[in-house]
C-alpha positions in Angstrom: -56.2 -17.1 58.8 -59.4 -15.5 58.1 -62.2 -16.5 60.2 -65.0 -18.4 57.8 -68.0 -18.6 61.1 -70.5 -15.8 61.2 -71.8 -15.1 64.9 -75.3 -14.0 65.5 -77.2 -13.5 68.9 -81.1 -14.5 69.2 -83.2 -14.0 72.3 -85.7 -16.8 72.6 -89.1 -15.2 73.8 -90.2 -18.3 75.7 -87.2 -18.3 78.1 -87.3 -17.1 81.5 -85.0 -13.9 81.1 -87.2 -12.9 77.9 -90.4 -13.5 80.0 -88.9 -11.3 83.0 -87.5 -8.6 80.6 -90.7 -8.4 79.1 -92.9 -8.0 82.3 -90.1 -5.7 83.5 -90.3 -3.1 80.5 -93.8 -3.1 80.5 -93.8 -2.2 84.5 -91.3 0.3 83.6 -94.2 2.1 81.0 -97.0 1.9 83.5 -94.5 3.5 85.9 -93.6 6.2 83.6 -97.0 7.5 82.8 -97.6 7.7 86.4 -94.7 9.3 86.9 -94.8 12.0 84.4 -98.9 13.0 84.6 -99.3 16.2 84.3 -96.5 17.7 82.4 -98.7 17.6 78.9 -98.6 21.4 78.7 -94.5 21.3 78.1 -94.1 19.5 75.3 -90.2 19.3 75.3 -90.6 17.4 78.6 -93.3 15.3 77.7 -91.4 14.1 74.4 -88.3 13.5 76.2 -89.7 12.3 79.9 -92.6 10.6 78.8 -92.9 9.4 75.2 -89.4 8.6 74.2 -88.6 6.0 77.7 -92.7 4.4 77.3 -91.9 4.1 72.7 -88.5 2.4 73.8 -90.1 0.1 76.5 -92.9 -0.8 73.9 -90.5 -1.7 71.0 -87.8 -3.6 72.9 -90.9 -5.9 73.9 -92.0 -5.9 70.4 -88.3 -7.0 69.4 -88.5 -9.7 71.8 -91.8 -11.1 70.8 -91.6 -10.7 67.0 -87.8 -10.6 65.9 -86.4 -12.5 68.9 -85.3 -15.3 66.7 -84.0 -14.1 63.1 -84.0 -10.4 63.0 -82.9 -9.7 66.6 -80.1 -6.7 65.8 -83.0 -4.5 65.2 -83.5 -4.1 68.9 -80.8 -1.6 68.7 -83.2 1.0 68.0 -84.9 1.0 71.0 -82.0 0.8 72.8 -80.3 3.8 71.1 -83.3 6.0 72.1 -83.2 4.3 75.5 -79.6 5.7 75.6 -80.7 9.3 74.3 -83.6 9.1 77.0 -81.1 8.7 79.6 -78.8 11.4 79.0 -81.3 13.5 78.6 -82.3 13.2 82.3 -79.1 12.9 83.6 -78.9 16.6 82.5 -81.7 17.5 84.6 -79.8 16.8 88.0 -77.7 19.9 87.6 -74.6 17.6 88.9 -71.8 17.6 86.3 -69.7 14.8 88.8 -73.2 12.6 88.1 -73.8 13.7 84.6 -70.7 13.1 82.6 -70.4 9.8 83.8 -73.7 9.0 83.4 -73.3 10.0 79.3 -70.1 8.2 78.9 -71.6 5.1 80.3 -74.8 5.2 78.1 -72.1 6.1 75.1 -70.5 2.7 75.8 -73.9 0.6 76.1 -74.9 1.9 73.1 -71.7 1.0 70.9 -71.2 -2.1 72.7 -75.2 -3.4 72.4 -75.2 -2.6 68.8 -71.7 -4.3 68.4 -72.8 -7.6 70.0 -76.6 -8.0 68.5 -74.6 -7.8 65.1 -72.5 -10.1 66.0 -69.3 -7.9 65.6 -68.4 -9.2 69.4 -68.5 -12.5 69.9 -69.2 -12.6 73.4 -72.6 -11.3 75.2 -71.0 -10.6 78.7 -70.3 -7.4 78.0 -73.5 -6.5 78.4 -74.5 -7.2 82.0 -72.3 -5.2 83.5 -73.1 -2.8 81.4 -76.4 -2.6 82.6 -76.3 -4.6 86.4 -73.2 -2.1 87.5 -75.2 1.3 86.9 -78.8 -0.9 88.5 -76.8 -1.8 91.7 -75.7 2.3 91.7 -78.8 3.8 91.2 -80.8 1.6 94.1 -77.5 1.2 96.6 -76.5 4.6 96.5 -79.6 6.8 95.5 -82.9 5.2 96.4 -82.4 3.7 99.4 -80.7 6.8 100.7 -83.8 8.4 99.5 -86.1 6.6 101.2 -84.4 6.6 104.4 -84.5 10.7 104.7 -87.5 10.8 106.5 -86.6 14.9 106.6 -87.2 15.2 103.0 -89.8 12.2 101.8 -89.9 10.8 98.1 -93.1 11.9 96.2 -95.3 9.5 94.5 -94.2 11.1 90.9 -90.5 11.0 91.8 -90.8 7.4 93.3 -93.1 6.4 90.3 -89.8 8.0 87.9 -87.0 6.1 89.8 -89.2 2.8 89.7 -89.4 3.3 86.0 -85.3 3.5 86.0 -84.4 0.8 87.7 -87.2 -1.6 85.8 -85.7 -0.4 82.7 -82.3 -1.3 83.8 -83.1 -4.7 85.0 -84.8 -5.2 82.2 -82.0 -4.7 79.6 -79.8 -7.2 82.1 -82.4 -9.6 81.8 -82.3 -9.2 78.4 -78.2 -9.5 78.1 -78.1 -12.4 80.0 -80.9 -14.3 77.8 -78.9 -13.8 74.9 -77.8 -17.0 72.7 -75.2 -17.3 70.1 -76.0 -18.6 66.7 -72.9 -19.5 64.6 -72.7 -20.1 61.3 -70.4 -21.0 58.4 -69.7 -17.9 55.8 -70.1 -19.2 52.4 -66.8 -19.6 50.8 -65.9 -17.1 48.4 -65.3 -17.5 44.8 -61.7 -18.1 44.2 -60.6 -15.5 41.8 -58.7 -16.8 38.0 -55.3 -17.0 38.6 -53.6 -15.0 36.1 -52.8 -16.7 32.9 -48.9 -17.4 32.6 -47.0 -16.6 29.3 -46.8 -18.7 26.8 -43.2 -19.7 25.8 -42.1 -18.5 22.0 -42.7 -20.7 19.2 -40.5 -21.8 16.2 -43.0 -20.3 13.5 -44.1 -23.2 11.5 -43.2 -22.4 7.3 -46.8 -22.9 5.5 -47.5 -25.5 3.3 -47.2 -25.1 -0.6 -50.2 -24.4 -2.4 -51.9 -27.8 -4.3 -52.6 -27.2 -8.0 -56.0 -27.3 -9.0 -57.3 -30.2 -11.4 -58.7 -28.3 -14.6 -62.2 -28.1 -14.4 -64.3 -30.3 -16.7 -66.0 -29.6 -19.6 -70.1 -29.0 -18.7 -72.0 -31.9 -20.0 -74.7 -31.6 -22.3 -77.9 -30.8 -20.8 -80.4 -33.9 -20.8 -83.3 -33.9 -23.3 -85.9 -36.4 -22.5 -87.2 -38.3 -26.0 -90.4 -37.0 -27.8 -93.4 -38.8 -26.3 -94.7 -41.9 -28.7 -98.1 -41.0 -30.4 -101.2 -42.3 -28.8 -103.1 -44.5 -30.3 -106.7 -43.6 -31.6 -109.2 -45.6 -31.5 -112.3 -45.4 -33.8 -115.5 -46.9 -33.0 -117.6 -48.4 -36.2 -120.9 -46.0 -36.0 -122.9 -48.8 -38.0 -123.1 -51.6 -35.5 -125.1 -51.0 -32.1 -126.7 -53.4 -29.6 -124.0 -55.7 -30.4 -120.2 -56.0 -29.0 -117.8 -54.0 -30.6 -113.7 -55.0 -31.2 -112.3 -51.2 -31.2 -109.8 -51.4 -34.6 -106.7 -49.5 -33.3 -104.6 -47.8 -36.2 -101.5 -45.5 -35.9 -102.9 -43.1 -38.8 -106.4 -43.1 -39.4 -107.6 -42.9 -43.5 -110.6 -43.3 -45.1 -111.5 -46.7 -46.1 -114.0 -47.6 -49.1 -116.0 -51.0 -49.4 -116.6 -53.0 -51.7 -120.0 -51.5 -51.3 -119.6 -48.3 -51.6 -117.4 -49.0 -54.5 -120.6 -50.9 -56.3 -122.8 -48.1 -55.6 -120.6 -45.7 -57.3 -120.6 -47.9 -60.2 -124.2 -48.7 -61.1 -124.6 -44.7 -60.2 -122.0 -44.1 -62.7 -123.8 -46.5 -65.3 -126.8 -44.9 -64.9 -125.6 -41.9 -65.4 
């Protein structure tokens, strides 16, 4: 059954081994510098000795203080060049017995760091070991042996170097060992259509018979609206004013004579 929790590691900056790593790597830079002043004139060795271990210290704290909490995998970087840092010096002691251990250790941190901040390995307690084993080494078996041999003395810049080592070291366990785990549920994926099963064969159903159309009928006449009525004219009588007037309303108006009018035209006539 496929696992639906999604497993992330945080490092909360306010906790004790975030504090400690943080004071640690930053101890481990000042160191460093110390260690390494002087060599500005060989740039190879002032890349690889001095500016790659004091970048990595600087970033790792950085991590912790900005990207402790949501964005924590990115402190893989550092790491990574921590790693390259360290096999680049183990090529300096000439020893391939010391050497080839010493790369296939920082090999395994590396894959196994970057495994566990994504969240590929579910467990952080591969990483102490990783980095408390070769701390324990490098201070049981070289330093103190080094300070003891009063015939040879440590230098200041060697002692400053090896101090830088081992606070890098115990920082990164510090660092390990504050890890938290942050589960969470995967969303559930979209469930993909099922494919559609075949239909079963049908009797073909015979199509109905055609209907016979009803003739069409006839167009009807188009609709004539009746001629308008004649409007009435009224005439007004031009020899009464000042007084009311009854309009007369007639359908056709014609001239019409009085009895006046007719006298006049007689006792003209007679005249005449």
């Amino acid at each position: 059954m496929k696992d639906n929790t999604k497993v992330r590691f945080y490092l909360d900056k306010e906790g004790f081994f975030a504090e400690s790593a943080m004071i640690l790597l930053a101890l481990a830079a000042i160191f460093r510098v110390f260690g390494c002043w002087g060599i500005w004139n060989d740039r190879a060795r002032c890349i690889v000795l001095l500016l790659l271990p004091v970048c990595c210290c600087l970033l790792m704290i950085l991590c912790v203080l900005l990207f402790g909490k949501k964005l924590f995998f990115l402190s893989c970087i550092p790491v990574l060049l921590g790693m390259v840092f360290f096999v680049c010096s183990a090529f300096d002691y000439g020893d391939w017995a010391y050497t080839v251990p010493i790369v296939l250790l920082c090999i395994a941190a590396s894959v196994v760091y970057t495994a566990t901040v994504f969240g590929w390995i579910h467990t952080k307690w591969l990483l102490p070991p990783l980095f408390g084993i070769p701390f324990l080494y490098q201070l049981i078996m070289k330093d103190l042996p080094a300070l003891s041999n009063t015939a040879v003395p440590v230098t200041f810049i060697d002692g400053m170097k090896e101090m830088s080592v081992l606070f890098i070291l115990a920082g990164m366990f510090c660092v390990s060992m504050g890890l938290k785990k942050r589960i969470k549920e995967r969303r559930p994926a979209k469930a993909e259509p099922k494919a559609e099963e075949a239909a079963p064969a049908q009797t073909p159903v015979p199509a109905p018979a055609p209907v016979a159309e009803a003739p069409a009928e006839p167009d009807a006449a188009p609709f004539e609206p009746a001629p308008a009525a004649a409007e009435p004219v009224v005439e007004e009588n031009p020899y009464l004013s000042g007084e009311p007037y009854t309009p007369v309303l007639t359908l056709d108006p014609e001239p019409i004579e009085t009895e006046a009018e007719n006298g006049e035209n007689t006792d003209e006539s007679g005249n005449e």
